[in-house]
N, C-alpha and C positions, 0 to 999 in steps of 0.2 A: 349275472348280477341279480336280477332279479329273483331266477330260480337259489340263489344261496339265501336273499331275503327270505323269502318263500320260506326253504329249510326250519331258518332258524326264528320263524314265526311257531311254525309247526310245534317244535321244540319245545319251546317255551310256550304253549298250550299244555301240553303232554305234562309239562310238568307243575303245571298250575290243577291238571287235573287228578294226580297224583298225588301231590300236597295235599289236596281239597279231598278226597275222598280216604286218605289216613288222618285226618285229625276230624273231632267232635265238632259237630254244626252247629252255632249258639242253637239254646233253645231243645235242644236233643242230647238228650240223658243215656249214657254210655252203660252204667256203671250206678247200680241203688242196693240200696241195705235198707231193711228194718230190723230191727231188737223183736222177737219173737218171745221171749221171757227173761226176765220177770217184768212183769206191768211195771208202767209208771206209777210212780209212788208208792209200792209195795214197802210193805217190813221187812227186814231181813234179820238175822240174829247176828250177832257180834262174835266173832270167832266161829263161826259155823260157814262152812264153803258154800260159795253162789253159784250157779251157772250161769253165764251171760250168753243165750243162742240168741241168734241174728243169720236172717236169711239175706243172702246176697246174690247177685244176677247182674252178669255182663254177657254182653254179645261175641266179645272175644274171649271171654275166659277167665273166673277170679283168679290172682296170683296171689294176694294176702287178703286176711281182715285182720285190723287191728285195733285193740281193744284197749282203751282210758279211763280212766279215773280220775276224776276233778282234775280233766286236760293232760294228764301224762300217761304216757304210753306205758301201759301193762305188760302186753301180750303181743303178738302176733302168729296168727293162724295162716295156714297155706294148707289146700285140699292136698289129701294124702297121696291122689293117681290124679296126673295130667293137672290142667285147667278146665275146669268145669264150667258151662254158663250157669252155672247154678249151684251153691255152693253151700251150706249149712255150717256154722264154725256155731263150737257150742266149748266158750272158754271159762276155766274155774276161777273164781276170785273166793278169798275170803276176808273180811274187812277186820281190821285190828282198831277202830276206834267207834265210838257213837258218835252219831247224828248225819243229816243229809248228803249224800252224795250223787254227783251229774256222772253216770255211768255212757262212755260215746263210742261209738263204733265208724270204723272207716275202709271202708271197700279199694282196692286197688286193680285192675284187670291189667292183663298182661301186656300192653301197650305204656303203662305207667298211669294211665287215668284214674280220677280218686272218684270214688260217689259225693256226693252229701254228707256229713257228719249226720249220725243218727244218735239221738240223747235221751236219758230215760231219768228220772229222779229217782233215788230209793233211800229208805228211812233204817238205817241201822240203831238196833235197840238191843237190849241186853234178855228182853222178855220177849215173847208175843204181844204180852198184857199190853206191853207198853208202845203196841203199834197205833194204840185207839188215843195217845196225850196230844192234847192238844199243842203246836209248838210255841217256842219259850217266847218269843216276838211275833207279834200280831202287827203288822205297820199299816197306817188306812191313812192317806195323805188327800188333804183338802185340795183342791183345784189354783189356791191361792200358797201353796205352800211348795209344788212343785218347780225342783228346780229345771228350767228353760234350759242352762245354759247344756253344751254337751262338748265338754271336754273330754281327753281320753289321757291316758298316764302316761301313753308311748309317741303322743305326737301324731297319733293317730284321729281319725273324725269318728263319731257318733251320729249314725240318721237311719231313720226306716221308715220303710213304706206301705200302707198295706194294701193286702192283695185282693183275699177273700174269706169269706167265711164258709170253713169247709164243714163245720155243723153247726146247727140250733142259727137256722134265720133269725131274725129279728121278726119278733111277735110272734116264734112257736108256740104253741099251749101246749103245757105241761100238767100232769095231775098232780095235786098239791103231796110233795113230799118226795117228788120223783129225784132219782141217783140222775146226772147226765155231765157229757164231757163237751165242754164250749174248744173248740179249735179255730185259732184264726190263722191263716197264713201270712207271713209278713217278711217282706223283701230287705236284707242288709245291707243300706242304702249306704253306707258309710264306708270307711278305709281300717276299721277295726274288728276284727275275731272280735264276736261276742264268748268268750270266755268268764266263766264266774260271774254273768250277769242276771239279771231277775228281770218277773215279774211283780209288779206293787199295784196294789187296789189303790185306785185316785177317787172316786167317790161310787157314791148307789149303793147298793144291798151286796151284802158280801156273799150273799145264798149259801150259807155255810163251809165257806172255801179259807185259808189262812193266806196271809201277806206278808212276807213277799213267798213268791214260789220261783225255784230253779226255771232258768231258760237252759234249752237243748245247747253244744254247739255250733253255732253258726257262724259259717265263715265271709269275708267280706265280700259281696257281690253276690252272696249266695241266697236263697230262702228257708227259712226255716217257720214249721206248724207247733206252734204252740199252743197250749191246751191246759185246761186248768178243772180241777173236776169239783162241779157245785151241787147242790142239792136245791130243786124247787122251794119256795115257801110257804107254811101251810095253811096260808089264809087267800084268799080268790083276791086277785087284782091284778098292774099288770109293774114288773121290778123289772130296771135296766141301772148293770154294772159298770163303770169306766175302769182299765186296768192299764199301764204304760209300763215300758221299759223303763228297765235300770240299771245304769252301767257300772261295771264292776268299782270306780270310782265313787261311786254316790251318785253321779251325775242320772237326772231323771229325762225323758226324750221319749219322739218318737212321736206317730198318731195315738189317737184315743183308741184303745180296743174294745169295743164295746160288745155288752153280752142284754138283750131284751126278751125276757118271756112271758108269757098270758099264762095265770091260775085260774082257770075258770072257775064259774060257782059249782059245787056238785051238783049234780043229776037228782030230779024231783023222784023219780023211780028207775026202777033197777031192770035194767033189759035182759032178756034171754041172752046167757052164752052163747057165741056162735064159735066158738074152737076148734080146727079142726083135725086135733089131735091130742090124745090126753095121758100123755107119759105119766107114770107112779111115780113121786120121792117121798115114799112108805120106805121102814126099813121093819127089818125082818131078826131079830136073835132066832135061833134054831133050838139050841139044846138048852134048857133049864139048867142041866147040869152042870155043865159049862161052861168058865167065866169068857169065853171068846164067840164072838157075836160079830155080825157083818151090821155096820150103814150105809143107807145111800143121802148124800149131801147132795143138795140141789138148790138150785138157781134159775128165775126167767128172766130174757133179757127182750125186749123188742128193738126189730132193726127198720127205720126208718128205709124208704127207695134208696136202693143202693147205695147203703150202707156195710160199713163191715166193722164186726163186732170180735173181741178176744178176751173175753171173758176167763177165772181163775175161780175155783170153786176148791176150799183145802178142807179137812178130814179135820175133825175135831182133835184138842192134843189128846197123849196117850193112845191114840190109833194109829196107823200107819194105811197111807193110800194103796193099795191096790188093781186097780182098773177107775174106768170111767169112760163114760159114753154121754151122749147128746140125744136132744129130739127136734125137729124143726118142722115149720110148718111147708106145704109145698111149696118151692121156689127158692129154698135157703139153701146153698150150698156149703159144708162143712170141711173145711179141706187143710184140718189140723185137729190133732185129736190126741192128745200126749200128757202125759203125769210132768207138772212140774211143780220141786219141793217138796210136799207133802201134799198134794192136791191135783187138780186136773183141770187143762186149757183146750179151748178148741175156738179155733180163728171159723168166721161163719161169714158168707155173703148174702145180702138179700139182693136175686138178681130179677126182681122182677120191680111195677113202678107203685106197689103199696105196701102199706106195711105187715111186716110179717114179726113171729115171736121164734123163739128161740130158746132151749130148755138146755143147761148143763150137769152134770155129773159127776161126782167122784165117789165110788168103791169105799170105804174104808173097816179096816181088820183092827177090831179089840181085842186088848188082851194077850192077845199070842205073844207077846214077847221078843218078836221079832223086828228084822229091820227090811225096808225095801229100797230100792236102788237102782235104774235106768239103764241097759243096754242098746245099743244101739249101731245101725250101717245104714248107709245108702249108697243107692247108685242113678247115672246119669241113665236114664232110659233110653230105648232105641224110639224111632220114630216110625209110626205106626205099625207098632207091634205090643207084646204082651210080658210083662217081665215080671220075675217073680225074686225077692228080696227076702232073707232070712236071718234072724239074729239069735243065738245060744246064749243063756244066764251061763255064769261062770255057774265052777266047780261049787258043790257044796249048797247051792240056791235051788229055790222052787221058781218057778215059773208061776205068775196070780194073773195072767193077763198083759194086754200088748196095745201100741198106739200106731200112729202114723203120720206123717206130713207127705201131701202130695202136691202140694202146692197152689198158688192161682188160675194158673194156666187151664181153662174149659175141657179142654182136648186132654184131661186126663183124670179118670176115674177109677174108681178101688172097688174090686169087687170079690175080693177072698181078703179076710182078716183074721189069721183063726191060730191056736198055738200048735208049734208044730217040734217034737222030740221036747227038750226041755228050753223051747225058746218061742219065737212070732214067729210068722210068716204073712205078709201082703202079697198079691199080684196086682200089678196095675197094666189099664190097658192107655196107650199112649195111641190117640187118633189122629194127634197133627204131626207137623213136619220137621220140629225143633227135638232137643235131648234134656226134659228138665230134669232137676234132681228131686228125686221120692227117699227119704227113712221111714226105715222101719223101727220102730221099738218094743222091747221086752219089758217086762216088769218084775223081777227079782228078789225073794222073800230069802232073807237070810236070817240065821239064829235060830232054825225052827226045825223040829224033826217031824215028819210025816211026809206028804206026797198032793201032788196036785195032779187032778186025770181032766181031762175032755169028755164031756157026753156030749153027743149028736143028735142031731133032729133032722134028718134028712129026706127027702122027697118030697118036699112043700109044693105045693103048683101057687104062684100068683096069678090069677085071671090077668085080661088082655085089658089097660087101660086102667089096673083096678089095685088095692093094698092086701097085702098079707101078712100076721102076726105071728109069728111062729116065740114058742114058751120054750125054754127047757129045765127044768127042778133038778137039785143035786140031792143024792140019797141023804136017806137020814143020817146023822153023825160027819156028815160035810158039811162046808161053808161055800156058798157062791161067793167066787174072787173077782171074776172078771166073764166074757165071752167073745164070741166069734162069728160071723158067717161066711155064706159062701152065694156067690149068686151067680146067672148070668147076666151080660152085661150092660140089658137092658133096665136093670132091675139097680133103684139107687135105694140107699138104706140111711131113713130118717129117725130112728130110733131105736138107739142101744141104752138098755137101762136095766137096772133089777127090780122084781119085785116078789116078797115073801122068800124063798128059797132059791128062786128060777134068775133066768137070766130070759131078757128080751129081744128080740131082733123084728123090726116093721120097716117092711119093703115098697116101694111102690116099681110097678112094670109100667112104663113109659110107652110100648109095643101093644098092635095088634094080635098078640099071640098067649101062651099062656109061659110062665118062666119059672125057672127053678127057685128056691130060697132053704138054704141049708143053714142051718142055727145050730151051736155051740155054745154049753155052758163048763167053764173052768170050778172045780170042787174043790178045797184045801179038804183033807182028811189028816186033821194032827196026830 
């Protein structure tokens, strides 16, 4: 008797520990997505196709992402080979009406677990022009005007909680006139999808921001980072915002979210630069003769301790982007670097605990007449070892230049970027024990007759502990489109940029020894 007790104790362990080790442990996150492009709050044009990327990552494997528009389901994406833990969906929309739209993405891994909803604003307009209008309702609600109550339409509750503030403390100082994104985190306390709900400025300084602005979807019991993008003000003092939810009903609720920053007075005198790195965004026309000219657009951004920044820098109209490259100060890791729309993005971490800056780039070709366009592959990497990923422009295209995503993950670094027949090539070296996913992409000049070559700069030595610049100039009657290196893998590469004709490549060697750095510049010859 006992021994059947005994048994059927046993048993029923066994399967309490099997229950428990297939399903998600509150608290422990299966299953996450971000929206990779377009930024929040971007322009988009009315009739003109979007791309919606969003990187996703499960432990078991993505089986879909699926892709919304003002809450209805668009799209859905599934990785082309297997389930991946790492899974890149890059789906097209194009929008048939003006004005704002909450774009949301939803990860599923192959167990059926869903991520977070991930939610991004964008502004559908008929122009560019018309991304700079102010929008049509401005709302700024007194303290006394706010409705308390928090009904919901479905019989559902309205309540939240908040968690943190995941940037801009209270009482950062800012220099007067500075771009910054306020994010707070806030827990959905209630029994209602926040669908179709806002943000609304309750009193204080608006720091140049409008009211109300889209909230993400957030699901009930879920959390959701909301973010609102202000401008410092330019007089020295110290301004704090109140902003609250608002539920798709009218109904107003929730904590105060509050936004406080210090303008200090400016500086009686002006201190030596201390930079320690000083990338060109000089541009260069080549031939007088010739109405087709090469720019480089650029951007700095400073990334607070461990911060991470995803900056968009776009190519003037009537030019078409080409390449783009970044430069960063030591300690900033880059580990997204890709043409998106008509411009170029690259995701940057500062891993160290001060602040560092952060320079972006985009390429862009006047004139030519031509149009550019995005190819692209990846694959899951093996585990510590060395893979090499290659993508071909279709028939009929030139090749200007290539990007890459390699991810978050430390343990995996890029050390050959360079064009290879009429398309990219990366190799990445993968030091940990996981399989993420790395793309590669190409960048594709079509409508244009001539030819696009590679020049080399090879056999660079960087010293042991120390940086190396390597130049390379495209002959007369070419254009610099884009370029390339080549390193070993000690060697990380902090700036890729053009200047005058040439293409740039600055490496630093990490090692006691002295390392290779091979440079590559891409020429259009029309």
């Amino acid at each position: 008797m006992h021994k059947f007790i005994h048994s059927k104790l046993l048993l029923i362990a066994a399967a309490l520990i099997l229950l428990l080790t297939g399903c998600n442990l509150p608290g422990r996150t299966s299953v996450e997505i971000t929206i990779t492009s377009p930024e929040n709050g971007q322009a988009i044009l009315l009739g003109q196709e979007t791309r919606i990327v969003s990187l996703a990552t499960a432990r078991r494997g993505i089986e879909t992402v699926e892709l919304y528009i003002n809450g209805e389901l668009l799209e859905t994406a599934t990785p082309p080979e297997e389930n991946p833990e790492e899974f890149t969906a890059d789906q097209p929309f194009t929008p048939a009406e003006e004005g704002n739209l909450i774009i949301s993405v939803l990860a599923t891994d192959t167990r059926g677990n869903k991520s977070q909803p991930m939610s991004i604003s964008l502004q559908v307009v008929q122009t560019l022009e018309d991304s700079g209008v102010t929008p049509e309702a401005t709302i700024t609600l007194t303290p006394e005007g706010l409705d308390q109550t928090q009904t919901a339409a479905l019989g559902c509750s309205n309540e939240a909680a908040f968690v943190s503030d995941l940037t801009i403390p209270a009482n950062t100082v800012l220099t007067a006139g500075a771009n910054f994104t306020k994010i707070w985190r806030v827990t959905n306390a209630g029994s209602c999808d926040w669908v179709g709900y806002q943000l609304v400025h309750a009193s204080g300084d608006l720091m140049g921001a409008s009211s109300p602005q889209a909230l993400p979807l957030v699901n009930a019991g879920a959390y959701g980072d909301l973010s609102v993008e202000l401008t410092a003000p330019g007089s020295p003092g110290t301004y704090t915002a109140i902003w609250r939810l608002r539920a798709s009903d009218g109904a107003v609720y929730g904590p105060d979210l509050a936004v406080t920053i210090i303008v200090p007075q400016p500086p009686t005198s002006t201190p030596n630069p201390t930079a320690t790195f000083t990338p060109t965004v000089t541009v260069t026309p080549t031939a007088t003769a010739n109405p087709i000219s090469v720019t480089q657009e650029g951007d700095s951004y400073t990334l607070n301790p461990g911060q991470t920044v995803s900056p968009t820098v776009s190519c003037p109209a009537g030019s078409v982007v080409v390449s783009g490259g970044y430069a960063g100060n030591d300690g900033v890791r880059v580990w997204h670097s890709k043409m998106v729309d008509n411009g170029w993005q690259i995701y940057a971490d500062n891993t160290t605990g001060v602040s560092k800056q952060v320079n972006i780039y985009a390429v862009c070709l006047h004139n030519s007449g031509g149009t550019t366009e995005l190819a692209w592959d990846y694959k899951n990497i093996a585990p510590n070892n060395v893979t090499q990923i290659i993508q071909a422009c279709p028939a009929g295209s030139l090749v200007t230049g290539g990007g890459w995503v390699i991810g978050t993950n430390p343990d995996v670094s890029i050390y050959n970027s360079s064009k290879s027949g009429n398309g990219w090539q990366i190799y990445v070296n993968n030091a940990g024990g996981s399989s993420p996913q790395v793309n590669v992409y190409a960048i594709c000049l079509s409508g244009v007759s001539g030819a696009t070559t590679s020049i080399n700069n090879t056999g660079n030595t960087v010293p042991a502990n120390d940086f190396k610049h390597v130049a390379i100039e495209c002959p007369s009657g070419s254009y610099v489109t884009g370029g390339g290196f080549a390193t070993n893998l000690e060697v990380t590469i902090y700036n890729e940029s053009i200047s005058g004709n040439s293409w740039n490549e600055y490496g630093r060697n990490y090692s006691g020894t002295s390392k290779l750095l091979n440079g590559y510049v891409i020429c259009y010859s029309p």
